[in-house]
C-alpha positions in Angstrom: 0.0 0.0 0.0 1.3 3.5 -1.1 -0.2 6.5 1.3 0.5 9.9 0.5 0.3 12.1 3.4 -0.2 16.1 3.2 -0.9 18.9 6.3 -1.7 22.2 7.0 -2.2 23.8 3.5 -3.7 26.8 5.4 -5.5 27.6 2.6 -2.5 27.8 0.2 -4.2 26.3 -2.9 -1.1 27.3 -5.3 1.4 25.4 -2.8 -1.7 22.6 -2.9 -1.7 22.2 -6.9 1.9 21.9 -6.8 2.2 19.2 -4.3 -0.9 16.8 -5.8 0.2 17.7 -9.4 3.9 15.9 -7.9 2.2 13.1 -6.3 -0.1 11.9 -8.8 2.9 11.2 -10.2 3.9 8.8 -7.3 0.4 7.2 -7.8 -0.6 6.8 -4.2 -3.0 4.4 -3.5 -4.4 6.7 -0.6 -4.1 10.5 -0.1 -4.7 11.3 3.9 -5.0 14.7 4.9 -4.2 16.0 8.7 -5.9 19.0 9.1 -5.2 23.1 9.0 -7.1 23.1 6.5 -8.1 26.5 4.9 -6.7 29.1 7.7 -4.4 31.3 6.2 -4.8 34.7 4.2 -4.3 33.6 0.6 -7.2 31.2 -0.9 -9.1 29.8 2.0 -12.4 28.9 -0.9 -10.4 27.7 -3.3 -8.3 25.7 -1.0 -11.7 24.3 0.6 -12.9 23.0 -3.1 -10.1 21.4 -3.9 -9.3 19.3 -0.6 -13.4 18.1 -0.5 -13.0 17.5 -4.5 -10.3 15.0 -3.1 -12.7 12.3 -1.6 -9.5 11.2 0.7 -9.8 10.5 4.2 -9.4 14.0 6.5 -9.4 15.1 10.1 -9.5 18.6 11.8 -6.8 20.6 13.5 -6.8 23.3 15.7 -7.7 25.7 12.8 -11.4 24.0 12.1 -12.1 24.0 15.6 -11.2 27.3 16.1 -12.5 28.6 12.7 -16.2 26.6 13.5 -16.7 27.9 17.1 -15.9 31.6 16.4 -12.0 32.4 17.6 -10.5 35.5 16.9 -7.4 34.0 15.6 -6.1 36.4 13.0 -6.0 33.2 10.1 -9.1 32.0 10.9 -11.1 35.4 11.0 -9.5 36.0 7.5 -11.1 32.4 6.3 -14.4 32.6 7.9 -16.3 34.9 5.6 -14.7 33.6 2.1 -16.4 30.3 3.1 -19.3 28.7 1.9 -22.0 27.1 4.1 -21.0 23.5 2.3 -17.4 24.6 3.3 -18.2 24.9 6.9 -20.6 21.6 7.0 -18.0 19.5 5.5 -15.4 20.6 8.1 -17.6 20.2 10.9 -18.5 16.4 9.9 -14.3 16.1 10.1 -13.1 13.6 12.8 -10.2 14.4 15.5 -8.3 11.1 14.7 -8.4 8.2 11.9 -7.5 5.0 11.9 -6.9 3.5 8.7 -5.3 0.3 6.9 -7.5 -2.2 8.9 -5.8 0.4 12.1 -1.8 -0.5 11.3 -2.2 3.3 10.3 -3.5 6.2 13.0 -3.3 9.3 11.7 -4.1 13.1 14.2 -3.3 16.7 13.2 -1.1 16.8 17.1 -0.8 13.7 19.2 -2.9 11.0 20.0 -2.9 11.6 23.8 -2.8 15.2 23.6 -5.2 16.6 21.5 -4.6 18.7 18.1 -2.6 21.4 20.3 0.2 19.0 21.5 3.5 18.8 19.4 3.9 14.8 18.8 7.2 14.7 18.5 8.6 18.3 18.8 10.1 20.2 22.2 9.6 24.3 22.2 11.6 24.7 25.7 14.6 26.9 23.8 12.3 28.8 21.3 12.5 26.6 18.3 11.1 23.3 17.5 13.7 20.3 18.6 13.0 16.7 18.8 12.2 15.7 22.3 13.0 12.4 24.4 11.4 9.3 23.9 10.0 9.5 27.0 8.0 12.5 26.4 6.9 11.3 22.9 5.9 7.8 24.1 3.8 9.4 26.5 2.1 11.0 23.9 1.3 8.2 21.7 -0.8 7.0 24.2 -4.5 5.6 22.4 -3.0 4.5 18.9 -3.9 0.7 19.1 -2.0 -1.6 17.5 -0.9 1.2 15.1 2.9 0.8 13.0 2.6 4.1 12.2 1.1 7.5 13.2 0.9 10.6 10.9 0.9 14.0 12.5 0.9 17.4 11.4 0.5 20.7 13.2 4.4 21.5 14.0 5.2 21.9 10.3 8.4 20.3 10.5 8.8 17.3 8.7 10.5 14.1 10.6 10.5 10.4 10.0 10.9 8.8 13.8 10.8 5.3 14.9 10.0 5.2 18.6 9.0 1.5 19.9 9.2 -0.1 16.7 6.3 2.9 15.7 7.2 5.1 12.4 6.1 8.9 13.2 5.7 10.9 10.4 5.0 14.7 10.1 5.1 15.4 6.3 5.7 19.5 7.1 3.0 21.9 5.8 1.6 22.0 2.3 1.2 25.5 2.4 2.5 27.7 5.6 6.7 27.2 5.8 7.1 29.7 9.2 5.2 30.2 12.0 5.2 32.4 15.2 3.2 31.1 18.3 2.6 31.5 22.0 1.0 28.1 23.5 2.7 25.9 25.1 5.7 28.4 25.2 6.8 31.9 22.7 8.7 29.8 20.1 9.1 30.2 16.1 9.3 27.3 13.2 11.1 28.5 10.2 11.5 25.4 7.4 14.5 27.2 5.9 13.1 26.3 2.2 10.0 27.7 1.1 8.9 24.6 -0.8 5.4 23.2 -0.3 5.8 20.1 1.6 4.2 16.7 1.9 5.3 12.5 2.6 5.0 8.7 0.9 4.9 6.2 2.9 5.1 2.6 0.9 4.3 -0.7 2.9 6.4 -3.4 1.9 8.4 -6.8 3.0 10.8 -5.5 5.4 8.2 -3.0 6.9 7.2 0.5 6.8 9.3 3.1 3.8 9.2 7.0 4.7 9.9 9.8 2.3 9.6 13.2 2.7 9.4 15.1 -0.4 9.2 19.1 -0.7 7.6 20.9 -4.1 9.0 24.2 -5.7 5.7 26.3 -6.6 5.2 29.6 -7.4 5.7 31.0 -4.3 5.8 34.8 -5.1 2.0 34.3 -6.5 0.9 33.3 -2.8 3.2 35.7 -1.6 1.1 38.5 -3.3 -2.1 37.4 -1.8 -0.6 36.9 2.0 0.5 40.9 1.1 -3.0 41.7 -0.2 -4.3 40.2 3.0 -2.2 42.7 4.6 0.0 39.8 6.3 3.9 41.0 5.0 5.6 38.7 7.6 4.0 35.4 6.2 4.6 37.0 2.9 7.9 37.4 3.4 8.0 33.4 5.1 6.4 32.3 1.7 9.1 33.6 -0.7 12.4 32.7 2.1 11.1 29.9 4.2 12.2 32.3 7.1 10.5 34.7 9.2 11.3 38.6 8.7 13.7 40.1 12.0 11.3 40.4 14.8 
């Protein structure tokens, strides 16, 4: 079984073209999507046709809870009135967690124990994303069955870990390469690249392949809409993969 994995588009649908124009060419047998979804101040409707035109399986992240119950969240307030009613119905029928491939497969948008808040496999204690000990992410995988493997998004960094003879994958985001946030601790994520991002994961004889693939786009198009949605910083993220100076 080949399972392509992709996260937190954000609403980036030019990054999203890129990245299912690359993998059709892998020919997945399954797309899974994992959530932060349309939040983010370039294409939010477009974005939102596109990912229910995919039919694949997809849960919610922070963003559609947030976006759904009314939070002020600058990404999310931007979203909310370029949606449809059919856009909002069809992320509020969006499960938490999945468990797919007869459940040798769970799939969240943050951790299985902790909710789509909690960082899987990532520490933010010195500012930055890190990876964390094994205690701290075995605690967090807490609920995933008999799962091989469990595919997270939400941090936007891409990892392959084996923990427990458990493959974690975050694939990165689709669509959003830097980040600055406050929960649990102040802390950025800068990529580096500003390729769109996304995984394959192949099952075979010997177990479990991982591959993280990233996407050149045309990154200064949805550069020009995060400036016409008056959002230079993630404009300038989009272009560099790195956050302007504070």
């Amino acid at each position: 079984m080949r399972i392509a994995v992709i996260a937190d588009v954000h609403g980036n649908l030019i990054a999203l073209e890129a990245v299912l124009a690359d993998l059709r060419g892998a020919a997945p047998d399954l797309v899974v999507n994992l959530g932060d979804l349309v939040s983010g101040p370039f294409d939010p409707a477009g974005s939102a046709e596109t990912q229910m035109g995919l039919g694949c399986p997809t849960i919610a992240g922070n963003h559609e809870r947030e976006l759904l119950s009314g939070g002020e969240g600058a990404l999310d307030a931007f979203a909310r009135p370029l949606l449809s009613r059919a856009h909002l119905d069809w992320m509020a029928s969006l499960p938490a967690t999945l468990s797919l491939a007869e459940g040798r497969v769970f799939a969240c948008h943050g951790s299985p124990a902790g909710g789509d808040l909690e960082y899987l496999l990532e520490d933010v204690g010195s500012g930055r994303p890190t990876l964390d000990r094994e205690d701290a992410i075995r605690r967090r995988l807490a609920g995933i069955g008999a799962a091989q493997v469990v595919l997270c998004g939400h941090s936007h960094t891409a990892r392959i870990v084996i923990l427990d003879g458990v493959l974690i994958l975050n694939p990165g985001s689709v669509g959003m390469p830097c980040y600055r946030a406050g929960e649990p601790l102040p802390h950025v994520v800068e990529t580096g690249s500003p390729h769109a991002r996304y995984a394959l994961l192949q099952d075979g004889p010997a177990g479990w392949a991982a591959e993280l693939r990233a996407v050149p786009y045309d990154t200064e198009a949805a550069a020009l809409q995060a400036e016409r949605a008056g959002r230079p910083a993630i404009a300038h993220s989009v272009r560099t993969g790195w956050l302007p100076p504070a």
